[in-house]
N, C-alpha and C positions, 0 to 999 in steps of 0.2 A: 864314335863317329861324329859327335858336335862336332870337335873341336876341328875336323877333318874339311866336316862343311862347312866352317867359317873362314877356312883358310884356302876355299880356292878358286880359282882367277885365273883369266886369259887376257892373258898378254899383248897387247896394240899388236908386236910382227906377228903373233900366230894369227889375230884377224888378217893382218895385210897379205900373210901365206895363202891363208884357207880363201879369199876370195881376190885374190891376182890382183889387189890394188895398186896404186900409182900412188908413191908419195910424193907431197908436194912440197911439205916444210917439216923442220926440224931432222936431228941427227937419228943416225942410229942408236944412240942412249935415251934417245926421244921416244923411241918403240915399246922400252922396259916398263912403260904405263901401264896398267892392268884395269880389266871390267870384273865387278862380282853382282853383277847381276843380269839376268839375260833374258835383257830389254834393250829397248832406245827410248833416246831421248828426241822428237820434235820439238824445239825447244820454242812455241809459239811464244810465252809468255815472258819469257828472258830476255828476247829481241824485241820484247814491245816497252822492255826496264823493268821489270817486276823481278828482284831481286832473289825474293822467296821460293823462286820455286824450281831451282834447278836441283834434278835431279842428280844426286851423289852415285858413281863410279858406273853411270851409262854412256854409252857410245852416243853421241849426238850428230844425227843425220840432215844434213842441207838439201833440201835440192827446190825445185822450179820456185814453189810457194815463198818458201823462204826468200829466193832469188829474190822475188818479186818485191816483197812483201820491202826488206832492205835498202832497194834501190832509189828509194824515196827519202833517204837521209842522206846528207852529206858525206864525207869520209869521219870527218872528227863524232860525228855520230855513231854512224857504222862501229868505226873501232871500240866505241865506249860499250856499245850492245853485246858486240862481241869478247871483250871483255872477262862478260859473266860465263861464257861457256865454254870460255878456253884456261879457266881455274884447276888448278892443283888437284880436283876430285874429279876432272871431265878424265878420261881415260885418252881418248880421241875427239878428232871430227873429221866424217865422211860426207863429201861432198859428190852426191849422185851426176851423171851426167847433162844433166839438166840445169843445175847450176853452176853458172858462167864465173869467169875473171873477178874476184871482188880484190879489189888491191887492199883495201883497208883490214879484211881477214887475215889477208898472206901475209901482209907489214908485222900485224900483231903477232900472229904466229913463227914467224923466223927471232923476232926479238925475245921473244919466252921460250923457244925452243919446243913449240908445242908439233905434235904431228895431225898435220891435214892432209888425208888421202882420197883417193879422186876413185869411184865406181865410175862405168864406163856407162852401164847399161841404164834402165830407170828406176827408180825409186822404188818401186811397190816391190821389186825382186830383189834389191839390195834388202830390203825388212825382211824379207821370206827368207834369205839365205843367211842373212843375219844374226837373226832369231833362232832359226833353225840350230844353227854352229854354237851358239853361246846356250843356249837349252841346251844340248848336247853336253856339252863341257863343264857346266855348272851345275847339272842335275845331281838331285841326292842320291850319295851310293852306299852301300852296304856291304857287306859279305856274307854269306849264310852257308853253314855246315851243311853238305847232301850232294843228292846227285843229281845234274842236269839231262834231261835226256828230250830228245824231239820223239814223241812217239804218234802216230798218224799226222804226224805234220801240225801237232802241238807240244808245245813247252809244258814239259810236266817235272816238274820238281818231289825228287824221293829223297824223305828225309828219316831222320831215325836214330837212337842211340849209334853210338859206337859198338861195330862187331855182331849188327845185326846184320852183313849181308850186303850193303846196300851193292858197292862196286864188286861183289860178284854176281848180284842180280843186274845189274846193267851191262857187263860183261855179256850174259846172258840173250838183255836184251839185244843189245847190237849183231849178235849172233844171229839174230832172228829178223835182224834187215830195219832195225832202227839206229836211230843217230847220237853218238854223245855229243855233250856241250860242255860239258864241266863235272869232273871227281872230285870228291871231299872238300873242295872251298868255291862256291857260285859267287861270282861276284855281280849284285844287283845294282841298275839304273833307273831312276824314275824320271821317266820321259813323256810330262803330262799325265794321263791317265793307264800309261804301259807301265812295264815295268820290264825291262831289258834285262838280261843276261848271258855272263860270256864267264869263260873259264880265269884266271891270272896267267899273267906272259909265261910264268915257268910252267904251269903244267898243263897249258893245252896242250891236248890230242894225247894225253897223257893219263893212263888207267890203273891204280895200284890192288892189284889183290896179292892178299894172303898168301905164301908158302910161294909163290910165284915173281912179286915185285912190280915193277914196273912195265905197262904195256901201253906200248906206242900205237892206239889205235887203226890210224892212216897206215901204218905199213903192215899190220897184223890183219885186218879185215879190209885197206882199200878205203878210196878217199870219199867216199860216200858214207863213210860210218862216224865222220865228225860232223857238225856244222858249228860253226865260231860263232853264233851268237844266237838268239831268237827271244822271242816275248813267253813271258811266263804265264800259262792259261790256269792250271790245276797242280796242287801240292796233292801229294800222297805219302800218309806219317804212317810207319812203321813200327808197330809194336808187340810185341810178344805177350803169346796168348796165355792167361791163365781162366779159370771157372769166375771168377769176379766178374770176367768182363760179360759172362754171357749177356747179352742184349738179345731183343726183336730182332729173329732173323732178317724181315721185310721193312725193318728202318736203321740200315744203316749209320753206320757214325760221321754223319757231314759237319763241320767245321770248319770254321775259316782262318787261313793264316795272314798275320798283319807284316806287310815288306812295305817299309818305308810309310806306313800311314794308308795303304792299299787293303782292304781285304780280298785275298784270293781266295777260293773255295776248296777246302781241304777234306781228302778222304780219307779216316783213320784205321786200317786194315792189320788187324789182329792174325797175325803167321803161328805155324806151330811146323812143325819138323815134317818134310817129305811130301808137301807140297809144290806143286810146279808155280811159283810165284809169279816168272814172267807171263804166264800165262794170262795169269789172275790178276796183273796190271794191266795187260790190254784189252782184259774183261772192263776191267776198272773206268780206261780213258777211253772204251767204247758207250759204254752208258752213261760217261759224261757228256761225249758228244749226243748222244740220242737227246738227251736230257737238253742240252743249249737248244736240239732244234724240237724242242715239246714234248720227245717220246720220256716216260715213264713208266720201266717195267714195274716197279714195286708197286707205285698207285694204281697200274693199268690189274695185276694181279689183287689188291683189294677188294676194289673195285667189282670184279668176278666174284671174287671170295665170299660179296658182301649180297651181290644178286643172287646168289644159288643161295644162301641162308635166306632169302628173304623168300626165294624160289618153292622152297621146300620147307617155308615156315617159324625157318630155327631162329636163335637171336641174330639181331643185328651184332656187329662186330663193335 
């Protein structure tokens, strides 16, 4: 995955697509510029000559202040400022609708072939859509073996050896009026503090089990039984029981799984044969929810457990 995320980049047209800009200078070969990091650049300190401090392979946004701030130089000045941010590592420069005609920018920019495209609307929504697009597209991604499913209108990730079940337990569940997102390969986004997931282009809406093959969700159960993306709340690991694992009934096996530098909170549920399993997952991501909103049966049953001992004299627990 390093090398994956060192390698990727948005392209000057895919910005000028994604927000309907106007270009004003340079070619189409001018567009193949690319951003690797998703941010902007204000470049107050450039434009005032300060050499050092421009920022490497960010979009560089103009508008009013900037306008302003410029208009107090000459041309042969202007040009010189501008200069520094229309270099080899600027990707672009967007000029919000706020900032006006600068002939000394546009001169510079047709001569190097650099591209300046023109937002219509103001500055603070050009950042927000901006940001928004390049976080998107630049976020760390991953893949992880298991199953996606939305189950009560949460992302829950079932994961497990191979041949433990999983895509007939999800089969299962969608029976039972929940959603897939992704069989055997989830491919993960980290979008700030979320962590997105969606299926790969080949196998959405796409179910493989056993002795059976291939089941095209949407046309087997109806278009309510996919959904093509959602955030990941709770992992559930899958493992086969043996006498070793016996544990405390009343403290289950919580753990957390790491995606992407994330921990999510993982429940590790030990099966054994002829068990009704989907059941025993919506058991599962029913007491996770009680639990986010404070309820806790296990503590709330200690608890009891520990007042009737104490009720009737016996040990404390």
């Amino acid at each position: 995955m390093a090398n994956e995320e060192l390698n990727k980049r948005v392209y000057v047209w895919q910005i000028k697509e994604q927000l309907d800009l106007q270009q004003i200078t340079g070619n189409e070969e001018s567009l193949n510029r690319w951003a690797i990091a998703p941010d902007i650049n204000r470049p107050g300190l450039e434009l005032s000559g300060y050499l050092e401090s421009n920022d490497l392979k960010r979009v560089v946004i103009l508008g009013s202040k900037e306008f302003l701030y410029m208009s107090k130089f000459d041309y042969d000045t202007q040009r010189s400022r501008f200069e520094i941010v229309t270099d080899s590592f600027t990707p672009c420069i967007i000029c919000s609708g706020e900032f006006k005609q600068m002939d000394s920018l546009f001169d510079l920019a047709r001569d190097k072939n650099f591209p300046v495209l023109r937002y219509e609307g103001p500055t603070y929504q050009l950042i927000v859509d901006l940001v928004s697009f390049l976080s998107e597209k630049l976020a760390p991604s991953d893949s992880i073996y298991g199953v996606m499913m939305n189950i009560y209108g949460k992302g829950i990730m079932i994961t497990g050896k191979s041949g433990i079940g999983k895509s007939e337990l999800a089969l299962d569940l969608i029976d039972r009026g929940h959603m897939l997102v992704a069989d055997d390969r989830v491919d993960v986004t980290r979008v700030h503090k979320n962590i997105i997931c969606t299926a790969p282009k080949l196998l959405k809406r796409m179910l493989e089990i056993r002795g059976v093959g291939i089941v095209d969700v949407t046309r087997t159960f109806g278009a309510n039984a996919y959904l093509n993306r959602c955030q990941l709340d709770f992992v559930i690991k899958l493992v086969k029981y043996d006498e070793s694992m016996e544990s405390d009934r009343l403290n289950p096996i919580n753990e957390t799984f790491n995606v992407l530098g994330l921990e999510v909170p993982m429940l590790v549920i030990p099966i054994t044969e002829g068990k009704q399993l989907s059941v025993i997952i919506e058991a599962a991501v029913s007491s996770y929810l009680l639990t986010k909103l404070g309820f806790n049966s296990n503590e709330d049953f200690k608890n009891r457990y520990r007042e009737e001992l104490e009720r009737k004299g016996g040990e404390k627990l």
